[in-house]
DSSP file (Angstrom, degrees, kcal/mol; ACC not computed):
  #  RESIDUE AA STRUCTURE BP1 BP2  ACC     N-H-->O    O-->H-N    N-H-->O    O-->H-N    TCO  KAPPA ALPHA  PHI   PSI    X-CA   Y-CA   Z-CA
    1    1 A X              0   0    0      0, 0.0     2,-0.4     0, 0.0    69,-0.1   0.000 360.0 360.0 360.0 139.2   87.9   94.3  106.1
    2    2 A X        -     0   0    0      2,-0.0     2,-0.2     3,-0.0     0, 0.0  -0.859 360.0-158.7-152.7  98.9   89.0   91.6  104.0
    3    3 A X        -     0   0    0     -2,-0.4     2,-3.4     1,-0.1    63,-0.0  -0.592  23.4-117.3 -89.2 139.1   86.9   88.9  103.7
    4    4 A X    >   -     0   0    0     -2,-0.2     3,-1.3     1,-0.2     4,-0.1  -0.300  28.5-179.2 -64.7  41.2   88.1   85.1  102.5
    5    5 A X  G >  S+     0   0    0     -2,-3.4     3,-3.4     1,-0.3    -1,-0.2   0.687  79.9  64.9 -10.7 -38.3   85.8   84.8   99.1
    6    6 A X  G 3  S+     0   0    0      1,-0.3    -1,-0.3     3,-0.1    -2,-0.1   0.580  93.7  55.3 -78.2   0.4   87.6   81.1   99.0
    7    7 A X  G <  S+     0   0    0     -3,-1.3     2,-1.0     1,-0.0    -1,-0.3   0.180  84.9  86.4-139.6 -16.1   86.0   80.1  102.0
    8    8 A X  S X  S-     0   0    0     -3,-3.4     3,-1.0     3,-0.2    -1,-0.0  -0.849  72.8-145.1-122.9  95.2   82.2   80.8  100.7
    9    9 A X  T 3  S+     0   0    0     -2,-1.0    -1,-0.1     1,-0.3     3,-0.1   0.419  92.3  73.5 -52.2  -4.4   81.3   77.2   98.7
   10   10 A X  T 3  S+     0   0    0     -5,-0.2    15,-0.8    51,-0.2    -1,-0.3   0.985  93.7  55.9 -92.5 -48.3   79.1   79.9   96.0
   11   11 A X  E <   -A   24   0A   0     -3,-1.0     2,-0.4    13,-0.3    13,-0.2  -0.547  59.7-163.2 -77.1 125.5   82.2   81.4   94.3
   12   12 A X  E     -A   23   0A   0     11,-3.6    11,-2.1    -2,-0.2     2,-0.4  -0.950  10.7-149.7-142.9 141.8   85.1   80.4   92.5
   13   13 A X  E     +A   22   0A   0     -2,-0.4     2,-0.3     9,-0.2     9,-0.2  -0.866  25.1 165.7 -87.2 117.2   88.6   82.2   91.5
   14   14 A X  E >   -A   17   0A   0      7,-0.6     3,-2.2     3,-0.5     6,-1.2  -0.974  33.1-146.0-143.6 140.8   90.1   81.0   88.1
   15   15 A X  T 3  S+     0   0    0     -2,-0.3     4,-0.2     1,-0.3     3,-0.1   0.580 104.5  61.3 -70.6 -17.7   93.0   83.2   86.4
   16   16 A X  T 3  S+     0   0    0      1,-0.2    -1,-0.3     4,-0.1     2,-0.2   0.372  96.0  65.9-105.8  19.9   91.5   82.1   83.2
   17   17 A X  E X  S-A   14   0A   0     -3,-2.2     3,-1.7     4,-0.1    -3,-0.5  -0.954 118.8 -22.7-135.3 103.1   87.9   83.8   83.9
   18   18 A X  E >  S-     0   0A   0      1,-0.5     3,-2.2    -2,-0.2    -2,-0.1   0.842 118.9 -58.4  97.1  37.3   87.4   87.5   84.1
   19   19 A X  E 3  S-     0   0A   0      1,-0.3    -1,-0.5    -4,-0.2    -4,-0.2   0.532  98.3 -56.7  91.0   1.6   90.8   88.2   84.9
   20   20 A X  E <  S+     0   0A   0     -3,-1.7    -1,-0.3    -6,-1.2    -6,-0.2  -0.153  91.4 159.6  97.0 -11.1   90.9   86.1   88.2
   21   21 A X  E <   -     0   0A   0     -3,-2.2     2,-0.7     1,-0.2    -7,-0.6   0.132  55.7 -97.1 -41.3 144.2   87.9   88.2   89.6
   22   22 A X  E     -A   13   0A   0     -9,-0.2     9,-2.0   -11,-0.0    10,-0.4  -0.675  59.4-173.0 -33.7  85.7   85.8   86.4   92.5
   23   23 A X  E     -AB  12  30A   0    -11,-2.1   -11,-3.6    -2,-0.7     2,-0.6  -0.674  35.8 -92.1-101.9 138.7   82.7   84.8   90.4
   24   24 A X  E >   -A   11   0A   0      5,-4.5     3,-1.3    -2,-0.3     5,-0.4  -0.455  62.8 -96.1 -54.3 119.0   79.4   82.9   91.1
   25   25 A X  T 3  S+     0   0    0    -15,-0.8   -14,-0.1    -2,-0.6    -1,-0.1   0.296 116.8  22.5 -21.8 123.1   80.6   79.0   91.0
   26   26 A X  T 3  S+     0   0    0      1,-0.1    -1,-0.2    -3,-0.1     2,-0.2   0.500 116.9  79.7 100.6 -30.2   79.7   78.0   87.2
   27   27 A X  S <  S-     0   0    0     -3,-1.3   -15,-0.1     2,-0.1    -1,-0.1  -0.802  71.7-136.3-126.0 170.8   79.8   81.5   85.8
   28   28 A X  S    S+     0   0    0     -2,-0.2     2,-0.4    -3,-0.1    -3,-0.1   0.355  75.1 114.7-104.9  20.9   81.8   84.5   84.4
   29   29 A X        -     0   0    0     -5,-0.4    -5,-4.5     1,-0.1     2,-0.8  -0.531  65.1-141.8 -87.9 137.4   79.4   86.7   86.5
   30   30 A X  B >   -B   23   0A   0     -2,-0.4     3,-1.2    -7,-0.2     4,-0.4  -0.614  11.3-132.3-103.6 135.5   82.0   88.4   89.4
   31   31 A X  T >> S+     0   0    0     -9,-2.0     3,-2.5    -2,-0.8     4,-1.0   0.820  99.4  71.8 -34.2 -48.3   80.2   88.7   92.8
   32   32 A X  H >> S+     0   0    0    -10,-0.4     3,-0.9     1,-0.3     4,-0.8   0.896  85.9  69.3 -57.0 -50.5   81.3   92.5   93.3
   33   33 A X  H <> S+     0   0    0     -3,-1.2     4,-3.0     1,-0.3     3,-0.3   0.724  99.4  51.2 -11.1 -56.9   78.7   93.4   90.5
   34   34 A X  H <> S+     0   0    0     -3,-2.5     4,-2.5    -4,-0.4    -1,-0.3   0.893 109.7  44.7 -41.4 -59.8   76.2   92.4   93.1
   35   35 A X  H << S+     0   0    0     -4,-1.0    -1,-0.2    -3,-0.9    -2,-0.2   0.308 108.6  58.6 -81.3  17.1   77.6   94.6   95.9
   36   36 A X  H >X S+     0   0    0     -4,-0.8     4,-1.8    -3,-0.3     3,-0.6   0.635 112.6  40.9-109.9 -48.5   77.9   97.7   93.4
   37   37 A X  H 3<>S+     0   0    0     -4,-3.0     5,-1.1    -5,-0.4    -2,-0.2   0.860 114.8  49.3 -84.9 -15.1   74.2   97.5   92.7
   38   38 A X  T 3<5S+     0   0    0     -4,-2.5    -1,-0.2     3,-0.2    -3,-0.1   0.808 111.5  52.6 -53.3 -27.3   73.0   96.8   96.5
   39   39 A X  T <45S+     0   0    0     -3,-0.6    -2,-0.2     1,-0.3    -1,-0.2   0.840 105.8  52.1 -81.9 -29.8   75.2   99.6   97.3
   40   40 A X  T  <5S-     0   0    0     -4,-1.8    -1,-0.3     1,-0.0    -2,-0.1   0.436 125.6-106.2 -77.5   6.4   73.2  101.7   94.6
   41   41 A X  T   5S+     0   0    0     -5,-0.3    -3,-0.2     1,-0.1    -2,-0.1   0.478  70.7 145.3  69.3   3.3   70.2  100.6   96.4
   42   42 A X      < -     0   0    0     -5,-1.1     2,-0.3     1,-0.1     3,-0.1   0.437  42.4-116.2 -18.1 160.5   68.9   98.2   94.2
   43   43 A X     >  -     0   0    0      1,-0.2     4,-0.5    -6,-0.0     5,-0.1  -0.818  25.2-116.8-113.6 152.9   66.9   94.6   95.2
   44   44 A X  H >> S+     0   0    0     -2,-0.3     4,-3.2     2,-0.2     3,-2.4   0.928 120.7  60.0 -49.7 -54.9   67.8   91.2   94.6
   45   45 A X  H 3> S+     0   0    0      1,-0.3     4,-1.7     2,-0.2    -1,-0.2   0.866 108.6  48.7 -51.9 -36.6   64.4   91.2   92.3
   46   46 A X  H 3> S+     0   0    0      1,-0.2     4,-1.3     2,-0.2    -1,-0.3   0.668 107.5  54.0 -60.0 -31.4   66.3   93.9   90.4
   47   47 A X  H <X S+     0   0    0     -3,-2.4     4,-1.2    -4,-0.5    -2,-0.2   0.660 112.2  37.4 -69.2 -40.0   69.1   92.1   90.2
   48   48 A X  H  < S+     0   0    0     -4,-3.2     3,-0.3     1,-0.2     6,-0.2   0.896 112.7  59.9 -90.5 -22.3   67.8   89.0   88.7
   49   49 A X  H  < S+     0   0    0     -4,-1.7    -2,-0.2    -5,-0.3    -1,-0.2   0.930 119.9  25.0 -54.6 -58.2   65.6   90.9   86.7
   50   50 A X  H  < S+     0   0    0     -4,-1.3     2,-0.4     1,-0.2    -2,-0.2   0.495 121.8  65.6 -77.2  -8.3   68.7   92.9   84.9
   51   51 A X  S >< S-     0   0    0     -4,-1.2     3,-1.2    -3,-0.3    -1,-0.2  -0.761  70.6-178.3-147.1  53.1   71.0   89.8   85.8
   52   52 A X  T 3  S+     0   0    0     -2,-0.4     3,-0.1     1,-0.2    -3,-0.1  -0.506  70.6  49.3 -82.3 145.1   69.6   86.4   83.6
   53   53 A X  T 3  S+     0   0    0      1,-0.1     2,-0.6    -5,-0.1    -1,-0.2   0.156 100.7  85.4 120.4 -15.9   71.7   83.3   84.4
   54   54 A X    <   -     0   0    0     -3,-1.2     2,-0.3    -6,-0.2    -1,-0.1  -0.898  53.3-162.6-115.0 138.3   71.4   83.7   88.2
   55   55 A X    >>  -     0   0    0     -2,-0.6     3,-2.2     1,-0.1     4,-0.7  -0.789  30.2 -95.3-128.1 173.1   69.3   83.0   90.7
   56   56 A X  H 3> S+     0   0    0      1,-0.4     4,-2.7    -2,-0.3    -1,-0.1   0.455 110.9  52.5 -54.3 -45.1   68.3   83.6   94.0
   57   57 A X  H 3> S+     0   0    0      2,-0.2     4,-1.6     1,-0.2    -1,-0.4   0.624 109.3  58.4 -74.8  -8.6   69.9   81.1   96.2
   58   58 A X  H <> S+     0   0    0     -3,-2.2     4,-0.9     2,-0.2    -2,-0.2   0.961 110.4  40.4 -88.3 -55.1   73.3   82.4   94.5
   59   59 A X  H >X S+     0   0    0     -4,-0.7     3,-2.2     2,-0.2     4,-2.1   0.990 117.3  49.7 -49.5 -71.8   72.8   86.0   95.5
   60   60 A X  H 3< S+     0   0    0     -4,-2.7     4,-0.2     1,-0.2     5,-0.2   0.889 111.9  53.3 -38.1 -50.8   71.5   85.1   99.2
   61   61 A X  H 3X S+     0   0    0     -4,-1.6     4,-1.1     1,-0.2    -1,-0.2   0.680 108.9  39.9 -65.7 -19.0   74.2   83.0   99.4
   62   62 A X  H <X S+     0   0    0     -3,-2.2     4,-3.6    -4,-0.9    -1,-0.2   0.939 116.3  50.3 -89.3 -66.3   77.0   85.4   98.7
   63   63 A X  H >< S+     0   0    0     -4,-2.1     3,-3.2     2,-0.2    -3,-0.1   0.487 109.6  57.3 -45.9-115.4   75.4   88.6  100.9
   64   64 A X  H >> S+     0   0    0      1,-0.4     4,-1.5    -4,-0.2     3,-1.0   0.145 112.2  39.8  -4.2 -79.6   74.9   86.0  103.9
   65   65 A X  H 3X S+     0   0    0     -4,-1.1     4,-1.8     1,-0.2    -1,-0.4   0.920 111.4  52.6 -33.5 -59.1   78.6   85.3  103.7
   66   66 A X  H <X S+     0   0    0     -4,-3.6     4,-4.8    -3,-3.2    -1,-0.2   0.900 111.0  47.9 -26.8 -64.5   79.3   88.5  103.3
   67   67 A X  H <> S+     0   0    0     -3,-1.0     4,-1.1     2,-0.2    -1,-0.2   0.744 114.4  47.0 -36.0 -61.9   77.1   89.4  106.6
   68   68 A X  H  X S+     0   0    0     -4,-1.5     4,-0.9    -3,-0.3    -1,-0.2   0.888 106.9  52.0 -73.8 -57.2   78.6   86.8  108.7
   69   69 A X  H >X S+     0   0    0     -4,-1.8     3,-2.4     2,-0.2     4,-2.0   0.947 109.3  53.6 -23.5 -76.7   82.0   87.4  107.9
   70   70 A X  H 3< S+     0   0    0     -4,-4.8    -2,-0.2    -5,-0.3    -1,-0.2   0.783 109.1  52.2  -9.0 -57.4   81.3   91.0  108.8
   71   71 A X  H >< S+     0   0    0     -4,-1.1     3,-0.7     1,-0.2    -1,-0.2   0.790 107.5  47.0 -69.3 -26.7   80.0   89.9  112.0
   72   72 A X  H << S+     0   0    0     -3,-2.4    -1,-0.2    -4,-0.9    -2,-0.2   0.709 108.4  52.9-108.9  21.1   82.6   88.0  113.1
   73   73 A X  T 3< S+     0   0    0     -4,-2.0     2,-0.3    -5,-0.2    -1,-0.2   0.352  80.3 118.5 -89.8  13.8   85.2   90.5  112.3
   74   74 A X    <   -     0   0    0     -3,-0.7     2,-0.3    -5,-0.2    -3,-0.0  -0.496  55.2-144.7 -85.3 146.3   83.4   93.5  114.4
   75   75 A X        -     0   0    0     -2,-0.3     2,-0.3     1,-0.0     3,-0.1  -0.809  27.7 -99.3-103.3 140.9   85.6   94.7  117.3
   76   76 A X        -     0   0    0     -2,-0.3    -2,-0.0     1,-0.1    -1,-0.0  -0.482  45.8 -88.4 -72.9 138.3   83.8   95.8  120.4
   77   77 A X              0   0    0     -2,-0.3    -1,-0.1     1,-0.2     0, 0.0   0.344 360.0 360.0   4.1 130.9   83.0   99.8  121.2
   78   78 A X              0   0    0     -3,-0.1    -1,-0.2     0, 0.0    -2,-0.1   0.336 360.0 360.0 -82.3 360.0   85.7  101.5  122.9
């Protein structure tokens, strides 16, 4: 799955931040970060706790997308 980061109004691509990486709108922090420490099991509260310079609605906003995207790429059961 390969989802359309440019499409999701939290995040911005610039060749002259963090290597082009997918980043929260405003910052040099890159979204994957997020999804390496959800994946680790981790909390949002953990996240913002380890994470200063972001906040809540930025995170929500990025998983959501994520989420939705997901959804509307699922193919039905065989």
């Amino acid at each position: 799955m390969s989802l359309d980061w440019s499409q999701c109004a939290g995040v911005e691509c610039d060749p002259e931040k963090m290597s082009g990486a997918w980043v929260f709108r405003g910052t040099r922090f890159p979204i994957s970060t997020i999804f390496e420490n959800l994946e680790q099991s981790a909390t949002i509260d953990d996240i913002l706790e380890w994470y200063q310079g972001l906040n809540r609605r930025q995170i929500q906003e990025v998983v959501a997308f994520a989420a939705k995207s997901a959804e509307a790429e699922q193919m039905p059961c065989p």
